[in-house]
C-alpha positions as CSV (number, residue, x, y, z in Angstrom):
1,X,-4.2,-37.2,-13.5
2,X,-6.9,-35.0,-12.4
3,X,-10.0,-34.5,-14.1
4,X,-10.6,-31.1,-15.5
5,X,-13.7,-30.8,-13.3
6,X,-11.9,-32.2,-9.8
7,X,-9.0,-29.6,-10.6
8,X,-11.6,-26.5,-10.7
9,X,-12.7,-27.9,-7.4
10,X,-9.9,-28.1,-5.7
11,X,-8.7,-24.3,-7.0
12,X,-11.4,-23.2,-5.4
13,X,-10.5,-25.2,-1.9
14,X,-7.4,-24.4,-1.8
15,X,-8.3,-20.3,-2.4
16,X,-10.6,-20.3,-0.3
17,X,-8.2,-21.8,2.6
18,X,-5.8,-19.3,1.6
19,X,-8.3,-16.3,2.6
20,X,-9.1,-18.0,5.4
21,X,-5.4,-18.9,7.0
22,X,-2.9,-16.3,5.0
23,X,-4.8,-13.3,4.3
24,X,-5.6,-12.5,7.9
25,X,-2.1,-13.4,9.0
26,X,-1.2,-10.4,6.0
27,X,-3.8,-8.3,7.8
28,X,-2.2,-8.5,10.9
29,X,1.6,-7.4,9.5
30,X,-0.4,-4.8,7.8
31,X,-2.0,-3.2,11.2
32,X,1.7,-3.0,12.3
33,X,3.1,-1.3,9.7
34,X,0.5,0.9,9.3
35,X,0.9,1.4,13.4
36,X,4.4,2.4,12.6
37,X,4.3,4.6,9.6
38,X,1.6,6.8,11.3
39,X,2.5,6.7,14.7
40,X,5.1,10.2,14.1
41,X,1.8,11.8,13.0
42,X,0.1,11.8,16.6
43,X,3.9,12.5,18.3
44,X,4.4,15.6,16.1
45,X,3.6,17.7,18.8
46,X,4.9,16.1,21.7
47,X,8.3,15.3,20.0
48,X,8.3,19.4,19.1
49,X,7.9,20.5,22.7
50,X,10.4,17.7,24.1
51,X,12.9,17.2,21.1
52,X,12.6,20.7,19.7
53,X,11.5,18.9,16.0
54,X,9.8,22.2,14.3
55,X,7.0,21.8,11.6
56,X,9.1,21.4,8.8
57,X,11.9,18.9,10.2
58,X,9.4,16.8,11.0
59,X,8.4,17.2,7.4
60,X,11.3,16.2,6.0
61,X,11.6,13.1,8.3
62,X,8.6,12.2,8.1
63,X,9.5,12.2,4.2
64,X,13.0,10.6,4.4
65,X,11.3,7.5,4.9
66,X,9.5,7.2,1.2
67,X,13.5,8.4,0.1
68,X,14.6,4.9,1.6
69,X,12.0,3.5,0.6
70,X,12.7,3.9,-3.1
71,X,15.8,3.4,-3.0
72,X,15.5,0.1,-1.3
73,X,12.3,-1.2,-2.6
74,X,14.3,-2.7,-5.7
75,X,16.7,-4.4,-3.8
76,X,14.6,-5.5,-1.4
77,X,12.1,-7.7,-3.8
78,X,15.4,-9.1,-6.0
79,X,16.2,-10.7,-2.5
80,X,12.6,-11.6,-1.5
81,X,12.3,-13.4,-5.0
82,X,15.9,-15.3,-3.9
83,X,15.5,-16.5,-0.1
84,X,11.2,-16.6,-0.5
85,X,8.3,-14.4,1.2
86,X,8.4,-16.5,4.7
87,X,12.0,-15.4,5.1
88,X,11.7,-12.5,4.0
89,X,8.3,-10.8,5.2
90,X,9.6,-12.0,8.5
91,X,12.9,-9.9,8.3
92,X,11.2,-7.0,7.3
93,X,9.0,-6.8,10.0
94,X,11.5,-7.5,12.8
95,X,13.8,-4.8,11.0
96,X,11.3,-2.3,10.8
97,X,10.4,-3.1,14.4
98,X,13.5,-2.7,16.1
99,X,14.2,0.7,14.3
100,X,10.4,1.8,15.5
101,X,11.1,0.8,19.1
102,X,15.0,3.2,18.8
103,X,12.5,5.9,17.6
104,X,11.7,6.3,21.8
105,X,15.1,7.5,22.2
106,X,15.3,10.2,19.3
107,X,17.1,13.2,20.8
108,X,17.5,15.5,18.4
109,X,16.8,16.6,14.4
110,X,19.4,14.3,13.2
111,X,18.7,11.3,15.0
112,X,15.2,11.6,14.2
113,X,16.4,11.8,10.1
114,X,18.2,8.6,10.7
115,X,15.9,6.6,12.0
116,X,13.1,8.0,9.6
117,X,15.6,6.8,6.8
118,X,16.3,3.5,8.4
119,X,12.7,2.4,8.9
120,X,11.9,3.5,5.3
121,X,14.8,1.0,4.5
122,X,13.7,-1.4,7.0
123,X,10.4,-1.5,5.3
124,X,11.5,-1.2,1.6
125,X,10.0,-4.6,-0.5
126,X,7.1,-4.9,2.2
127,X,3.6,-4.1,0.1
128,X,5.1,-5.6,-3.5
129,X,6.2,-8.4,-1.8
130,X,2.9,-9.6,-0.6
131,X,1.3,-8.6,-3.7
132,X,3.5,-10.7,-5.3
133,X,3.1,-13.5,-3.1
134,X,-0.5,-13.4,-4.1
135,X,0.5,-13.4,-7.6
136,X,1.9,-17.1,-6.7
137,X,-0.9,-18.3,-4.6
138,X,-3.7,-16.8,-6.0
139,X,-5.4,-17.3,-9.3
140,X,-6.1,-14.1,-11.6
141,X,-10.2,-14.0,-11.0
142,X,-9.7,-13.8,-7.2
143,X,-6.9,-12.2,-7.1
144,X,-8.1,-8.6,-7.6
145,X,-10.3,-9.7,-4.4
146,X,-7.2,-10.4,-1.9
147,X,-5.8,-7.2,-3.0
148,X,-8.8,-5.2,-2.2
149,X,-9.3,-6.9,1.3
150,X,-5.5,-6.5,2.2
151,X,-5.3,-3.0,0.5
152,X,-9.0,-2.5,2.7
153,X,-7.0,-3.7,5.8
154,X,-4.9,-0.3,5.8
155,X,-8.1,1.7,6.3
156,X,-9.0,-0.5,9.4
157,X,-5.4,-0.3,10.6
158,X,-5.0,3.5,10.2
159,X,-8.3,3.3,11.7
160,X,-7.3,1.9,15.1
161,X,-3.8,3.9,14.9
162,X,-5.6,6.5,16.0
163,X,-7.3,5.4,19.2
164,X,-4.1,2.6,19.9
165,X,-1.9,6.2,20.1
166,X,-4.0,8.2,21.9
167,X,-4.7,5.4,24.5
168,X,-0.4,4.8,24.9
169,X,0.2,9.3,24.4
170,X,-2.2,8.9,27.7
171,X,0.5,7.0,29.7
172,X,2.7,10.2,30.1
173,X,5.0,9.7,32.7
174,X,4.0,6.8,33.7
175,X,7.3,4.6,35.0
176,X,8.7,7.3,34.5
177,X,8.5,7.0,30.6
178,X,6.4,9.9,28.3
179,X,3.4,9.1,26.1
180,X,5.7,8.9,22.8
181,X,8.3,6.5,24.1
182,X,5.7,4.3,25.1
183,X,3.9,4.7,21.6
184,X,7.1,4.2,19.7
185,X,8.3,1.2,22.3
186,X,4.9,-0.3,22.6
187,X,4.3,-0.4,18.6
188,X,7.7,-1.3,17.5
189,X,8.0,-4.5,20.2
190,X,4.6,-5.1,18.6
191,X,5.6,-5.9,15.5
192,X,9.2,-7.4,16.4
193,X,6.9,-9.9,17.9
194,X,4.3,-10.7,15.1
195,X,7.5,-11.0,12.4
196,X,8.6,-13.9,14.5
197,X,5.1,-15.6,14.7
198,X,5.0,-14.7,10.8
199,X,8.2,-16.6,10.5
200,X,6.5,-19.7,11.6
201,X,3.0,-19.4,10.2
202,X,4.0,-18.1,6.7
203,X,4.5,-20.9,3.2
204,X,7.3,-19.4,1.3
205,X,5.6,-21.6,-1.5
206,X,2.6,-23.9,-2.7
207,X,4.0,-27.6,-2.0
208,X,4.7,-26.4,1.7
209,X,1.4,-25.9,2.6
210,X,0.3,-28.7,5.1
211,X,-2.9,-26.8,5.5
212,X,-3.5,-27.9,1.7
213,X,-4.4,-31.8,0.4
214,X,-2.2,-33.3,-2.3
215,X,-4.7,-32.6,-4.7
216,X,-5.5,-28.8,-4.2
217,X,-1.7,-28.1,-3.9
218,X,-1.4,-29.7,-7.4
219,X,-4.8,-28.0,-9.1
220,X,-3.7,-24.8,-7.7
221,X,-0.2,-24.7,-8.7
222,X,-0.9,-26.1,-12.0
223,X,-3.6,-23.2,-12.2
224,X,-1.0,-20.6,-11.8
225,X,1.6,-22.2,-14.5
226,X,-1.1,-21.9,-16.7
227,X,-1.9,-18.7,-16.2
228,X,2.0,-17.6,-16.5
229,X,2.0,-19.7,-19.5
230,X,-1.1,-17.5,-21.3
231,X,1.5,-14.8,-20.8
232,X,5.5,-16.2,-21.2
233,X,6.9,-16.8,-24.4
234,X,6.1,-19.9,-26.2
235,X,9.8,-19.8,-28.6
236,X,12.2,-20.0,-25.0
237,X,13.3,-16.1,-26.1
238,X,14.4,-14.9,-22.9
239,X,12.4,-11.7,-21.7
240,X,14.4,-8.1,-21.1
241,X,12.7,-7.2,-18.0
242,X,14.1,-4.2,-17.7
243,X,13.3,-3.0,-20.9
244,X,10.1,-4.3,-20.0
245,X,10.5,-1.7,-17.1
246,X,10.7,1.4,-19.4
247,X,7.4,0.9,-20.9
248,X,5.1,4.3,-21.1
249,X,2.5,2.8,-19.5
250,X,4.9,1.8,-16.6
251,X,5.4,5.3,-16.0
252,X,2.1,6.7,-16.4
253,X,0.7,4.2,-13.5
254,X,3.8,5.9,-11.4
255,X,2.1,9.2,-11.5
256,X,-1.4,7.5,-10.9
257,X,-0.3,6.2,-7.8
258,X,2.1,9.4,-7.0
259,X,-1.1,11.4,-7.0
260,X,-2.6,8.6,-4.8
261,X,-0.2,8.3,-2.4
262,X,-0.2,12.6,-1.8
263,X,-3.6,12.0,-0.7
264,X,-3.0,9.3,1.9
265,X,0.4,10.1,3.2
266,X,-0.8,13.8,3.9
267,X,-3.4,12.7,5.8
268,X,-1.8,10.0,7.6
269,X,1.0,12.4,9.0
270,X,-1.3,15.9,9.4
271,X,-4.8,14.5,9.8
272,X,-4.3,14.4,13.8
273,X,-2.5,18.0,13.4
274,X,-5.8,19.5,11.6
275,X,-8.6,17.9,13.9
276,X,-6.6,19.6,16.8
277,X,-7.7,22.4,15.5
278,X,-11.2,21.8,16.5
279,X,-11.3,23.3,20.1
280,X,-11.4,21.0,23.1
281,X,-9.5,18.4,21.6
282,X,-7.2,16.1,23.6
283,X,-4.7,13.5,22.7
284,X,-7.2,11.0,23.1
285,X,-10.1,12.7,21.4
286,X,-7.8,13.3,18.3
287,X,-7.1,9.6,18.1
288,X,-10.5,8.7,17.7
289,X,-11.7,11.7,15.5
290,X,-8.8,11.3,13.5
291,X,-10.0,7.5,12.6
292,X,-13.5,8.5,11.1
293,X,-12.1,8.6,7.5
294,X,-10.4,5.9,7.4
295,X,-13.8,4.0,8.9
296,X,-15.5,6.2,6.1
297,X,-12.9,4.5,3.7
298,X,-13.5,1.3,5.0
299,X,-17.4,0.8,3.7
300,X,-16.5,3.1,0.7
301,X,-13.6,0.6,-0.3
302,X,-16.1,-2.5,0.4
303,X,-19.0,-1.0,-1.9
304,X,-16.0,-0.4,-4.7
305,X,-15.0,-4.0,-4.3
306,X,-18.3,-4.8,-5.1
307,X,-18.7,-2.9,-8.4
308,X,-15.2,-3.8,-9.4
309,X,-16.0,-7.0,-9.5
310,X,-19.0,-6.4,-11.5
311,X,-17.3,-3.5,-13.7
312,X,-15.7,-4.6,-17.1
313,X,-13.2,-1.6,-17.1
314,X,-11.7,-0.8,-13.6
315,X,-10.8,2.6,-15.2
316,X,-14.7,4.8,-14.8
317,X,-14.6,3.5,-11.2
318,X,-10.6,4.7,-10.4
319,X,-11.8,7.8,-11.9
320,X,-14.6,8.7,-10.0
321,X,-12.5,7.8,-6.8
322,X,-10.2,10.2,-7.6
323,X,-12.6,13.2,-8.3
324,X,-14.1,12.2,-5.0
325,X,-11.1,12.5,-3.2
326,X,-10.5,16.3,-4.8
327,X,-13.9,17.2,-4.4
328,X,-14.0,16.1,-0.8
329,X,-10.3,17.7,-0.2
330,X,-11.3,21.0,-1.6
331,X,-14.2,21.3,0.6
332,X,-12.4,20.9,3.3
333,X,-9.5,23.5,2.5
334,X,-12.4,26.2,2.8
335,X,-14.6,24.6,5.7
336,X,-14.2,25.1,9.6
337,X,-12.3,22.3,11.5
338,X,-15.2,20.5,12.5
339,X,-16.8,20.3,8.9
340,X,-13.6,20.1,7.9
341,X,-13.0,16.8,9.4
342,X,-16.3,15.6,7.5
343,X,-14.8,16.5,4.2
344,X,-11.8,14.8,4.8
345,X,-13.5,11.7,5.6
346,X,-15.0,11.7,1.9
347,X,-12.0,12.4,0.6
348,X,-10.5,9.7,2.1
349,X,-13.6,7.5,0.8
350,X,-12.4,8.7,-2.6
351,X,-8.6,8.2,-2.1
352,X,-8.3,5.1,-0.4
353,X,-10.4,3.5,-3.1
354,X,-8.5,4.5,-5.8
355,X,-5.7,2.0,-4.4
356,X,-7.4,-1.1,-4.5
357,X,-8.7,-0.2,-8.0
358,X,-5.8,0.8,-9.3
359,X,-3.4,-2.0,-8.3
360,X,-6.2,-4.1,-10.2
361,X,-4.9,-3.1,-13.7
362,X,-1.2,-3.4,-13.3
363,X,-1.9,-6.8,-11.6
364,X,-3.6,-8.4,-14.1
365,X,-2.0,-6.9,-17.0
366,X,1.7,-7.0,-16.4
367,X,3.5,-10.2,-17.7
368,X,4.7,-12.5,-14.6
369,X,8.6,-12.0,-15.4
370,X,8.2,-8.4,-15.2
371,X,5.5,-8.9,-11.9
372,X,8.0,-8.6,-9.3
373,X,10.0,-5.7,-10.6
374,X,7.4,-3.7,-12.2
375,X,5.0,-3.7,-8.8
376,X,8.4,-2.8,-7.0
377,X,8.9,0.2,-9.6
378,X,5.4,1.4,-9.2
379,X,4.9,1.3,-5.4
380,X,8.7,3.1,-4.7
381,X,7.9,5.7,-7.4
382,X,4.4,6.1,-6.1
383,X,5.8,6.6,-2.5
384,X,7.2,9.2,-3.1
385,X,4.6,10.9,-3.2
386,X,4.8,9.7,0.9
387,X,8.0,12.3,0.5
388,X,6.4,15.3,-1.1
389,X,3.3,15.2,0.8
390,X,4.9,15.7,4.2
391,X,7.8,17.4,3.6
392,X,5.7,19.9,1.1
393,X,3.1,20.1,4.3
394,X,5.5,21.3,7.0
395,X,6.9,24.0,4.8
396,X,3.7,25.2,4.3
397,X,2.8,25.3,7.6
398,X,5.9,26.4,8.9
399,X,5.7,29.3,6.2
400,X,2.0,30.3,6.6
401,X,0.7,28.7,9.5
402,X,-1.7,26.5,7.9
403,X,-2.2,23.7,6.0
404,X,-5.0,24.4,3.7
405,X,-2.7,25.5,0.5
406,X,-1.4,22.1,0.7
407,X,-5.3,21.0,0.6
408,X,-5.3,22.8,-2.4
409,X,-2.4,21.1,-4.1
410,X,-4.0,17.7,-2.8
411,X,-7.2,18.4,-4.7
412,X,-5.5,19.5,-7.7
413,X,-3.3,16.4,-8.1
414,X,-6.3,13.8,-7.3
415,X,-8.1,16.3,-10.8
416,X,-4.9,15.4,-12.8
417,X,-4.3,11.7,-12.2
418,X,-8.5,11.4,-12.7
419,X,-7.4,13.1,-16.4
420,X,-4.1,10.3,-17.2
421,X,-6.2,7.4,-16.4
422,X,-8.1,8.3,-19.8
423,X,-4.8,7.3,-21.5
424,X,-4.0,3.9,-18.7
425,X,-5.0,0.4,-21.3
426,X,-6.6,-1.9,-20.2
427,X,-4.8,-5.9,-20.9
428,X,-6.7,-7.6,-23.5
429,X,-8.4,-11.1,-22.6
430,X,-5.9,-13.7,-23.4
431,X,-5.8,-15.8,-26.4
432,X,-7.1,-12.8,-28.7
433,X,-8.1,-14.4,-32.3
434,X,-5.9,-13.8,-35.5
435,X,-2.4,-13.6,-33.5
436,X,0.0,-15.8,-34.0
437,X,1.9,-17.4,-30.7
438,X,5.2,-15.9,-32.5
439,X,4.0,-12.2,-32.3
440,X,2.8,-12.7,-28.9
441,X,6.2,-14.1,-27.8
442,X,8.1,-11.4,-30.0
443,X,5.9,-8.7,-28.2
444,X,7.1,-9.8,-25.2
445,X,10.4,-10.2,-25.5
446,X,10.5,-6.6,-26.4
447,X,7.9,-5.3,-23.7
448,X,5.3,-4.5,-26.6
449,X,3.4,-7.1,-24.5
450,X,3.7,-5.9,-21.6
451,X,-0.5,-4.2,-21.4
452,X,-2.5,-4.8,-24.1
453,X,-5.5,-2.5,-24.4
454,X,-9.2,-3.7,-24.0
455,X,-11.1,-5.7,-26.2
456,X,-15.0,-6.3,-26.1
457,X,-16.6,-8.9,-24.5
């Protein structure tokens, strides 16, 4: 029996291996997927002179893959929580892979629809499924932290996306091959790849970690039990997730991260199509002007890390990110290309540091049975916004010649989801004096329990 101050000790041990030898191996699956969801943004053009894929088919595919997405997201973590996250984070990368690398033989509107829905479908379960598996590795005080580094990773992976693609778009007829096959080849082999290494390298759960002693595998997995215990019902009533599911505040965080997902999914698929608007540009200058906001978003996201930690409410903080990203995305719906660019970068500052402090509050106030599901509800929801956002882009542009109404809508939506966070609680810290383990357990059983609004400290 370990002593209560040997347990704390080897928590912290065994954490602290864990961001050491599995958050990096996450950081890597992230750089491929982000590789392959933005890659179609720096081929827009190429595939429209080759393919004949106008501004708003590429829209719409570009958007088909959030449709799959949803639809599959579901699905997708039911079966992670049955066969485990080594098997399947592995599968999902090797599926997505393999439809990336068929995207270098798209040959017309339909076939690019197709494979647009199959990589959505491919991918469906990816982002819940490692926040869940940090749910299961990770106790609560550090697991905001691994969310904000992996959730930080995007920015650095969307960051090299751009220089990665302009470098392969520069190999144009090389063998024989033109600079978007080898972009989609190149980056879906890539990640084929890195889902087998994953395969090997990944713990599906505690007790298989070899890279953890006896004792920190015990402390640790005893640490989470507890922590799920604070939470589950103490009288054995079994829990209606799904009712769980229909909560308002379940809802309310799906428009949240609708709103945040506009933001970032319109910039990853018409950023490189607005900063070739600034004359002189090539496809390699637009893949490295096109990753200075997400390098913006990369300190931005570290300096919010910091005050979330310090922060007692993670709501003031989410929305002041998200009048930064309006502000910044207004600004640059009336600014020249070049300053444009600038104002883009803030607003990416804003938006992509609204994600890590937003998936703070559902993470830490959602009961475990509902975890899996309710992240899964959230995310394909919220992607949808990856649907609207592109698809609502090339009809604007197709229809005006411009994107800067949808820069509008952008900063209008990023004012509105500042406004519902006023009404997003806050879980109370557990244990709360003068309630009875019966109402806590009858709470949630009927998904009263689900968030609990704030207390003082």
């Amino acid at each position: 029996m370990q002593s209560v101050d040997t347990a704390v000790t080897d928590v912290a041990l065994a954490t602290k291996k864990f961001f050491k030898r599995v958050l990096p191996i996450m950081l890597v699956m992230l750089v491929c997927n982000q590789l392959n969801r933005s890659n179609i943004g720096y081929a827009h053009e190429h595939l429209e002179a080759d393919v004949g894929i106008g501004a708003a088919a590429y829209g719409f595919g570009a958007g088909l893959f959030f449709i799959a997405y949803a639809i599959f997201e579901l699905p997708s973590n039911v079966m992670m929580e049955k066969y485990g996250a080594k098997v399947w984070l592995a599968r999902i990368m090797v599926s997505w892979g393999i439809v990336s690398f068929l995207m270098a033989f798209v040959q017309n509107e339909m076939m690019f629809y197709v494979l647009r829905f199959l990589l959505g479908a491919a991918e469906a379960g990816f982002f819940p499924a490692v926040i869940f598996y940090f749910a299961r590795w990770v106790p609560a005080g550090q697991r905001g932290k691994a969310t904000a580094i992996f959730i930080a990773g995007s920015s650095i992976a969307a960051a090299l996306s751009g220089p990665i693609a302009g470098m392969l778009l520069s190999l144009h007829d090389v063998l024989g091959i033109r600079g978007w096959q080898w972009l989609f080849g190149f980056e879906g082999l890539l990640s084929v790849v890195v889902g087998i290494i994953v395969f090997f390298l990944l713990d599906a759960k505690i007790q298989d970690a070899k890279w953890l002693s006896v004792g920190e595998k015990s402390a640790l997995a005893n640490a989470i039990a507890d922590e799920d215990a604070q939470h589950a019902s103490t009288s054995g009533a079994k829990i209606n997730r799904w009712k769980m599911l229909l909560n308002p505040q379940i809802l309310l965080l799906c428009g949240i991260y609708f709103s945040v997902q506009l933001s970032i999914y319109a910039n990853t698929f018409w950023l490189p199509t607005i900063v070739k608007q600034i004359p002189g540009t090539t496809d390699l200058s637009v893949g490295f002007l096109s990753s200075i906001p997400w390098v913006c978003a990369v300190f931005a996201m570290y300096f919010a890390a910091k005050w979330q930690d310090k922060a007692r409410s993670k709501k003031p903080l989410l929305v002041a990110a998200l009048l930064v990203a309006a502000v910044g995305t207004l600004a640059a719906a009336i600014a020249s290309p070049a300053l444009a660019l600038v104002f883009l970068a803030i607003a990416a500052m804003g938006f992509k540091s609204a994600s890590p402090l937003f998936w703070t509050i559902p993470q830490s106030g959602l009961h475990p049975l509902v975890l899996a599901p309710a992240i899964a509800i959230i995310n394909s929801l919220g992607n949808l916004g990856g649907f609207v956002a592109p698809f609502g882009f090339g009809i604007i542009k197709e229809t005006t010649g411009s994107v800067v109404p949808g820069l509008f809508a952008l900063a209008a939506a990023s004012t509105l989801a500042a406004g519902l966070v006023y009404f997003l609680k806050e879980r109370r810290t557990p244990s709360s004096p003068g309630k009875a383990p019966e109402q806590e357990s009858r709470k949630a059983t009927s998904g009263e329990e689900l968030m609990e609004p704030a207390t003082a400290r």
